[in-house]
C-alpha positions as CSV (number, residue, x, y, z in Angstrom):
1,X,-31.4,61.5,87.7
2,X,-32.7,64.1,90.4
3,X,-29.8,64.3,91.9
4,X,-28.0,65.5,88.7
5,X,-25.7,62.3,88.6
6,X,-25.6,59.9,85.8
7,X,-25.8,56.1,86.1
8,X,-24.3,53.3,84.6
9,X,-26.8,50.8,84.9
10,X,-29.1,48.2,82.1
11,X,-32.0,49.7,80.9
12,X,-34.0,47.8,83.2
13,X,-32.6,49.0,86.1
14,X,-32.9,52.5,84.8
15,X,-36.5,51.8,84.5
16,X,-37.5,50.7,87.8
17,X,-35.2,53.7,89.0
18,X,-38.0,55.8,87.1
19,X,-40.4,54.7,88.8
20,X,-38.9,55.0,92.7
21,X,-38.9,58.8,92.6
22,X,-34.9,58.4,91.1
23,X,-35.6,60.6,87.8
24,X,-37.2,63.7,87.4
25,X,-40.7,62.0,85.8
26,X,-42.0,59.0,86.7
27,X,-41.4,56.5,84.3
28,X,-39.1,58.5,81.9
29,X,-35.6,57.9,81.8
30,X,-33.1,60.3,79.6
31,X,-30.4,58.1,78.3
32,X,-27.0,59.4,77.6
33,X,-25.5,56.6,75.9
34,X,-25.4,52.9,74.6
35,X,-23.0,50.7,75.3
36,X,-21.8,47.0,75.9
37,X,-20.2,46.4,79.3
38,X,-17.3,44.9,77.9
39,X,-16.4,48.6,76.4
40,X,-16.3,49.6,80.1
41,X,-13.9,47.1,81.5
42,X,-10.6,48.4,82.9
43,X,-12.1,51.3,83.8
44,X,-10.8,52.8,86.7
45,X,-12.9,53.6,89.7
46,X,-13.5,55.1,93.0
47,X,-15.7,53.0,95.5
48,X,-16.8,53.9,98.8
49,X,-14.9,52.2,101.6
50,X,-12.6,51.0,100.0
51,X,-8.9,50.9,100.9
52,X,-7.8,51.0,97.5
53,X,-7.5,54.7,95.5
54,X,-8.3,53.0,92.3
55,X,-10.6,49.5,91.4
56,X,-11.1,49.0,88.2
57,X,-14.1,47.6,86.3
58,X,-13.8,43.8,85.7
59,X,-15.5,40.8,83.6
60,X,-17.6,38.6,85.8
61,X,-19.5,35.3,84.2
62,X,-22.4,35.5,86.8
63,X,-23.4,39.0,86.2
64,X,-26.8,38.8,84.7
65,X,-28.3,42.0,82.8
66,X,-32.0,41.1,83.2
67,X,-31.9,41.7,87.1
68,X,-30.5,44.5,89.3
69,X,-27.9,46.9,87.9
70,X,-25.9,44.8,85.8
71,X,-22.7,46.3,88.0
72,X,-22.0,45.0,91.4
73,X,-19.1,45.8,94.1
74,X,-16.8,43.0,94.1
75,X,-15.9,41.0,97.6
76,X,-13.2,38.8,96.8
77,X,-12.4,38.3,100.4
78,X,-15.8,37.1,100.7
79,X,-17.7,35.9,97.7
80,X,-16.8,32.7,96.4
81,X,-17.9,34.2,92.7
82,X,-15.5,37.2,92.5
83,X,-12.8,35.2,94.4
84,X,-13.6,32.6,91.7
85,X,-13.3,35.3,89.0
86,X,-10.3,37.5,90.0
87,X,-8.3,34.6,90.1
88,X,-9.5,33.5,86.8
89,X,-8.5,36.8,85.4
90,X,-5.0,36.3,87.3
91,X,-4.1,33.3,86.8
92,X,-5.4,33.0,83.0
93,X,-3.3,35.9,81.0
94,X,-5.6,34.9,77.6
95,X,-8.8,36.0,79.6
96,X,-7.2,38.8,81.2
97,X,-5.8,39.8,76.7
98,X,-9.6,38.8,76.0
99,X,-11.1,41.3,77.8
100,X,-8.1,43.7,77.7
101,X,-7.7,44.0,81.8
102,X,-3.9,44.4,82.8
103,X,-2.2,42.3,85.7
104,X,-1.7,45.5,87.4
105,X,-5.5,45.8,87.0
106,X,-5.5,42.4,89.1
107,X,-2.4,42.3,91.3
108,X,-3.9,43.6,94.6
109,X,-4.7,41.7,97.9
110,X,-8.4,40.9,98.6
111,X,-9.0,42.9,101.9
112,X,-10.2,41.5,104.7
113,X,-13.5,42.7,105.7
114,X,-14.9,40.1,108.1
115,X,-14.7,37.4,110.2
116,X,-16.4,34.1,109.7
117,X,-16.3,31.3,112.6
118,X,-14.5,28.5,110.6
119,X,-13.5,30.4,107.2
120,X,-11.1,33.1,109.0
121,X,-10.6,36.2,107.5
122,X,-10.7,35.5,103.9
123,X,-13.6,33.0,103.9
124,X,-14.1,33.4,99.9
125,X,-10.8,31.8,99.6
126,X,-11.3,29.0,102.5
127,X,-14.4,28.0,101.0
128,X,-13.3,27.7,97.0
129,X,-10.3,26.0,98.1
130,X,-12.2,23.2,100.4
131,X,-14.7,22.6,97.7
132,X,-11.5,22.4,95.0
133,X,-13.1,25.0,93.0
134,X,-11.0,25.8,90.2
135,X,-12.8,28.8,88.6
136,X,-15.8,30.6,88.0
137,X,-17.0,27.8,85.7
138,X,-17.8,25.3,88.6
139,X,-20.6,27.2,88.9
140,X,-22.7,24.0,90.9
141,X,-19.6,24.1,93.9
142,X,-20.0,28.2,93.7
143,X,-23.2,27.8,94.7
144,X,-22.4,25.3,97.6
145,X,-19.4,28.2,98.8
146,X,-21.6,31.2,98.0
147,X,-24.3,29.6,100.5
148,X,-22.0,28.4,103.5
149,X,-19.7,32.4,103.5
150,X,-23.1,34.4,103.2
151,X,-25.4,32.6,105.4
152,X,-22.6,32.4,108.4
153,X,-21.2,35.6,107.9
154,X,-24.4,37.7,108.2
155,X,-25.7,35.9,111.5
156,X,-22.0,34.9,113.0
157,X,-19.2,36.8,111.2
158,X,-17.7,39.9,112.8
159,X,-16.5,42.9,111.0
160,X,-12.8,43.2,111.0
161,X,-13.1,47.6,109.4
162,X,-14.4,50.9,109.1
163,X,-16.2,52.2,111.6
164,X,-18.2,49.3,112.7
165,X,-15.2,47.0,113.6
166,X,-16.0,43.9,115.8
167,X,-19.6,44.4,115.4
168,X,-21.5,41.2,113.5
169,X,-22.5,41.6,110.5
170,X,-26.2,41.6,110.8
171,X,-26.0,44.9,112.7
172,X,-23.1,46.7,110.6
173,X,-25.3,46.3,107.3
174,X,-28.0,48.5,107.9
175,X,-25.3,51.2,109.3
176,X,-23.3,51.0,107.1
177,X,-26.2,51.7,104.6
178,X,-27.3,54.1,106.6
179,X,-23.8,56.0,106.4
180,X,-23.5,55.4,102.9
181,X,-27.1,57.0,102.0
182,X,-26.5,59.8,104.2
183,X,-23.0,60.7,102.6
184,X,-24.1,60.8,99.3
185,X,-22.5,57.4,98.2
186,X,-25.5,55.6,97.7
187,X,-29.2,55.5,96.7
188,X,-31.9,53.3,97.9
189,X,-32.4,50.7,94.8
190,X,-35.7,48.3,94.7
């Protein structure tokens, strides 16, 4: 990239980042290396805000390489899908041995993040367990959770951290992005 860094992305998404002024010649990308995301799981990261010193890299069903990055922050506070899929990965020690992920990799507490007028503070949670979801297979119920956290939490929920705390969620978004752009810990991505 311009910026000297190197992405971890699909080849798709390293396209379009050719052509948003990302690399240093529209439309060419220089590509490092090939590889399947399942040879990057367990890897341990860093990610910006985070309370944690270490994530790690994870297995998620609904990640889909033919749109965006193919790698996405996980909210399991939040987001029925990643709630759906880190306790898939804890509670199933075959899936966890499939993909070679640790309980250690797993054993943490989703943090709360935000406030949601009927979920509480861990409306990922609330939600799966109203709709009885049982895992990231029940994929029609996901759906139903995914649409009732996101849609009330940007218009009603209130941020619970950072540097934004008790402002709704509408408003922190675009300073947080804002922050993260002018740290360094993020790009703009179309």
């Amino acid at each position: 990239m311009k910026n000297g860094e190197v992405y971890i992305c699909s080849d798709r998404a390293a396209r379009n980042m050719s052509y948003q002024g990302l690399t240093h010649t529209e439309g060419e990308v220089k590509k490092l290396a090939t590889f399947k995301g399942q040879e990057i799981l367990g890897l341990p990261l860093k990610a910006p805000l985070s309370k944690y010193e270490r994530v790690y890299s994870l297995p998620m069903m609904t990640i889909s390489m033919d749109k965006g990055t193919g790698v996405v922050t996980s909210v399991p506070s939040d987001a029925p899908d990643d709630w759906a899929a880190l306790n898939d990965l804890r509670n199933k020690k075959a899936l966890r041995e499939k993909y070679g992920i640790t309980e250690e990799m797993v054993s943490f507490d989703p943090v709360e993040i935000i406030n949601i007028p009927g979920f509480g503070n861990l409306a990922a949670l609330k939600a799966c367990e109203d709709l009885k979801i049982k895992g990231q297979n029940d994929k029609a119920l996901l759906a139903q959770a995914k649409d009732l956290c996101y849609k009330k939490g940007f218009y009603e929920g209130k941020m619970l951290v950072g540097k934004y705390s008790g402002a709704i969620v509408k408003d922190a978004k675009e300073l947080v992005k804002k922050d993260l752009l002018e740290s360094g810990e993020a790009i703009t991505y179309y």
